[in-house]
N, C-alpha and C positions, 0 to 999 in steps of 0.2 A: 392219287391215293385217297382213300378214306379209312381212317380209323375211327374209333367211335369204343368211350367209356362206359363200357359197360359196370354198374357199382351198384343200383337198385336205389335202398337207402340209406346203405354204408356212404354215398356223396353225399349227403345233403343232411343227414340228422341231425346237424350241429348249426345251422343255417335255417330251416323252417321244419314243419311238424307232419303228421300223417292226414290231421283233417285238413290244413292247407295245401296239399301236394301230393295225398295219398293216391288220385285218383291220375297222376301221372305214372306214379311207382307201379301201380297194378295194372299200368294199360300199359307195360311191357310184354306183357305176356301176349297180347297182340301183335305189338309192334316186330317184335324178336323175328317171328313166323312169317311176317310182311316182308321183312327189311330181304330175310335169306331168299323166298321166292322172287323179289325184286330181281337182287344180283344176283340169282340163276339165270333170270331173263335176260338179263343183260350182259350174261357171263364177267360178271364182274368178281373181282375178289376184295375182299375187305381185311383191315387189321382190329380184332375184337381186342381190346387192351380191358380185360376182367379183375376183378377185386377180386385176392384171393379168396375169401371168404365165401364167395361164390360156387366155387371150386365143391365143394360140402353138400354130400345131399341133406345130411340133417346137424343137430346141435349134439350128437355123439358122436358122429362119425370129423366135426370138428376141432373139437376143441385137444387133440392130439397135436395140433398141427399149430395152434397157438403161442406165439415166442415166449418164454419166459422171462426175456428182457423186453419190455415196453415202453414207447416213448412216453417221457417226462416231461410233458407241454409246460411252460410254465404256467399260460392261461388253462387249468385245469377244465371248463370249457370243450376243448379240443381233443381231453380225454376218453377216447372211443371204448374201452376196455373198462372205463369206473362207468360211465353214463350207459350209452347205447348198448352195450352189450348182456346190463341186466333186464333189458325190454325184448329179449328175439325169442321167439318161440321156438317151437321144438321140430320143424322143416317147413317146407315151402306150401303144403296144405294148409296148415294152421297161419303161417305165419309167410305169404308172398311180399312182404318188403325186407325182409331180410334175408330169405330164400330165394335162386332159383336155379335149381341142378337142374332143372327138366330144360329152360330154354339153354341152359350152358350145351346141356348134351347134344342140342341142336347145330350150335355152333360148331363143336368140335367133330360131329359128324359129316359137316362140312366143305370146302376146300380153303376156307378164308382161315385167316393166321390168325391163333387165340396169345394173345401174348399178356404181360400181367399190368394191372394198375396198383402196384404194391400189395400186401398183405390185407391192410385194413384201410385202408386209403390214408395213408400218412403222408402228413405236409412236413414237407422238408425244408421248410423256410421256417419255421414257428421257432420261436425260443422255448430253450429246455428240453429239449431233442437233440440225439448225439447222433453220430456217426454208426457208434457201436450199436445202437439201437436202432439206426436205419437195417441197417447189415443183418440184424437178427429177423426183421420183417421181411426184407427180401430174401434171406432164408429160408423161411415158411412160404413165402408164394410158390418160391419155386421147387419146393416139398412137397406141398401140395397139388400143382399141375403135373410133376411127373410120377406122382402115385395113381393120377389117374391118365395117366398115358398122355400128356402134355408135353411137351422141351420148349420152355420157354428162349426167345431171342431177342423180345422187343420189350419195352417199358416206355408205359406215359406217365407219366409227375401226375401224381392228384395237387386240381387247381393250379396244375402248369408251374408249381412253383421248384422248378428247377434251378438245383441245388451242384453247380458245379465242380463242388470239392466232393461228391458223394458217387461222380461218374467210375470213379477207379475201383467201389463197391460194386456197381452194375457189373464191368469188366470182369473182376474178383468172382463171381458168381455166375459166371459166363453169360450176362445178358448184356448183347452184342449193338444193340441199337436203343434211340431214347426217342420222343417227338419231341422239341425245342420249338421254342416259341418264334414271332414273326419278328424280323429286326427294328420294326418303329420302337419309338420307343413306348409308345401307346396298350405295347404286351411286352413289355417287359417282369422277368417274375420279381415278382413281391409277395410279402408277409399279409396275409390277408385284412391286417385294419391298415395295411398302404392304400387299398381297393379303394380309392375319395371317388366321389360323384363326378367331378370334371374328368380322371381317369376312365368311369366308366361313361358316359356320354362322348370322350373323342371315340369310342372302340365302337357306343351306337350307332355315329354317324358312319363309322367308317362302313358300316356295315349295308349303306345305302350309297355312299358317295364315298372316291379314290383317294381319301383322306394320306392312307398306307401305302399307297403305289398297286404292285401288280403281285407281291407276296407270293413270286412262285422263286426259283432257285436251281440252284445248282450242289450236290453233294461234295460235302470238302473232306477226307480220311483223314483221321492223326493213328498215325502206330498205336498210342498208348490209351487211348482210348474209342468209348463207343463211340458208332456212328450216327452227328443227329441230324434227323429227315425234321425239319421242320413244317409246323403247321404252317397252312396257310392262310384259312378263314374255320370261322366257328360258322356252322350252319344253323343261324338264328330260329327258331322255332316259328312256327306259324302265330299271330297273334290277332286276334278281330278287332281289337282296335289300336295296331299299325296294319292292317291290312289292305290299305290303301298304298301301302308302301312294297308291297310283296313282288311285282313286277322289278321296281330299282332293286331288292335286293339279287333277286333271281339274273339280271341284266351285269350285274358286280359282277359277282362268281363266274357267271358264263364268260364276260370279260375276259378275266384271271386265267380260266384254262386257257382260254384262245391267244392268248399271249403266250403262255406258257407252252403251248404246242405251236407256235410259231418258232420258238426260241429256242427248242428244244431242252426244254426247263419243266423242273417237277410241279404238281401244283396238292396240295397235300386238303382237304376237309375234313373236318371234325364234328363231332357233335356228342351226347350222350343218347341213350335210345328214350331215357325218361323226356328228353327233349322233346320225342313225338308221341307221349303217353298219352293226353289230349289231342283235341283236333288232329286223328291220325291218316283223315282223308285228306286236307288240304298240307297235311306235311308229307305224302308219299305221292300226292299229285307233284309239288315242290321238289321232293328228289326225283323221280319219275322225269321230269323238264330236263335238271341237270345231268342224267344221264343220257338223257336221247341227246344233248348234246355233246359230251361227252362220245358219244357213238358218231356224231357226225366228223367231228375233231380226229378221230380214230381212221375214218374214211380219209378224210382230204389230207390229215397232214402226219397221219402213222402214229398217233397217240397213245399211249398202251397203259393197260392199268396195273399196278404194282401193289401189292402187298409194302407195309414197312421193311421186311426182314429181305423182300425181293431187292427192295429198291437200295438199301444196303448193299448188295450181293452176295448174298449169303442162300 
């Protein structure tokens, strides 16, 4: 499985800025168009988990759909609707980091599963955010996907920070499935200032050496709640200086499936698309590798690729 956060710069405006990272944001309009001929070729199918906001071709055809109950961060920081929201222009011409109905329509034209990354990309770990205010957000995603002919099934945690008392709202609003994180405890979710440096450096190395094990799995149901397909690896971006390193990460991953198809175990990837906004040659040369292997694993030992909402069964 591959899912992959699609959010522009509804992720990240609260984190760094447009001259730092603008040139990631607007090299999705590249990427989007790459990623979907890719997995044509490859007859693959993917899980798009979209911000709803997304959804919107312009800022009138929006702002309908916006909750009237909004989370209450206590770090006001975190507040997407006072800060970011008086910076978006008025569609994806004028304004492609806060727009893009044109690559969404691509998606959805598609056969890969558009599922939601909440409303506004709401962190559900933050203090001063309710429950009843998650509920009103996932309300409007999925108000929004089905006015434009969407049924949403699946949801990713913006920044994974998966919020276990909030599953019975997913269910409550029929979205059936969630991605959950890897069992180390190295991705376990947390409150974004838990994120300390030695937390992120076990999660760098793992990303080169078996720190985590083989993070593929098996699906467990509970009645009362959604079904969660957990991630398996973050598909680290290409970087020129760890590029010397891009062989071990490419060698991990391949690993992980080949276990995972031995085992007859899920092996789930992730990533954002702004991930491959830059250097988008040697990150589609990098997934290009994983898939051909991925195809080989398919050959020898029956491996097949699943959508979230497939591999669920639904």
């Amino acid at each position: 499985m591959i899912s992959l956060d699609f959010e522009l710069l509804w992720g990240v405006w609260d984190v760094t800025t447009k001259k730092k990272y603008g040139n990631h944001i607007t090299g999705v309009s590249q990427v989007i168009p790459q990623l979907l001929d890719l997995f044509k070729h490859y007859d693959f199918k993917a899980t798009f988990a979209t911000v709803g906001i997304l959804f919107a071709e312009n800022r009138e055809k929006l702002e309908p759909f916006i909750p009237g109950i909004k989370p209450a961060y206590s770090n006001t920081a975190y507040n997407v609707y006072e800060n970011e929201f008086t910076n978006i222009g008025f569609n994806e011409t004028d304004d492609p980091y806060h727009f893009g109905y044109s690559l969404f329509d691509m998606i959805k034209k598609s056969d890969h599963e558009m599922a939601t990354h909440t409303f506004s990309h709401y962190f559900c770990l933050e203090e001063g955010q309710t429950v009843k205010e998650f509920d009103a957000d996932i309300k409007a995603a999925v108000k929004i996907a089905a006015v434009n002919g969407v049924s949403i099934c699946s949801l990713v945690f913006p920044r994974n920070q998966i919020n276990t008392d909030y599953l019975s709202v997913l269910k409550e609003n029929e979205i059936l499935v969630y991605r959950g994180n890897p069992v180390s405890w190295i991705y376990k979710p947390r409150k974004f200032a838990a994120e300390i440096p030695f937390i992120r450096l076990c999660r760098l190395v793992d990303t080169y050496f078996p720190i985590s094990g083989y993070n593929s799995f098996s699906i467990t149901h509970h009645v009362e709640l959604p079904v969660n397909i957990p991630a398996s690896r973050f598909l680290k971006p290409y970087n020129k200086k760890l590029a010397w390193l891009e062989k071990l990460k490419l060698k991990r991953i391949m690993n992980e499936m080949t276990y995972a198809a031995k085992n007859n175990q899920l092996y789930h990837l992730w990533w954002h698309p702004h991930n491959f906004g830059v250097n988008i040659k040697e990150n589609m040369a990098n997934l290009t590798a994983i898939l051909n292997h991925y195809h080989a694993l398919q050959q020898q030992y029956g491996f097949k690729n699943l959508t979230m909402k497939e591999a669920a069964g639904f």
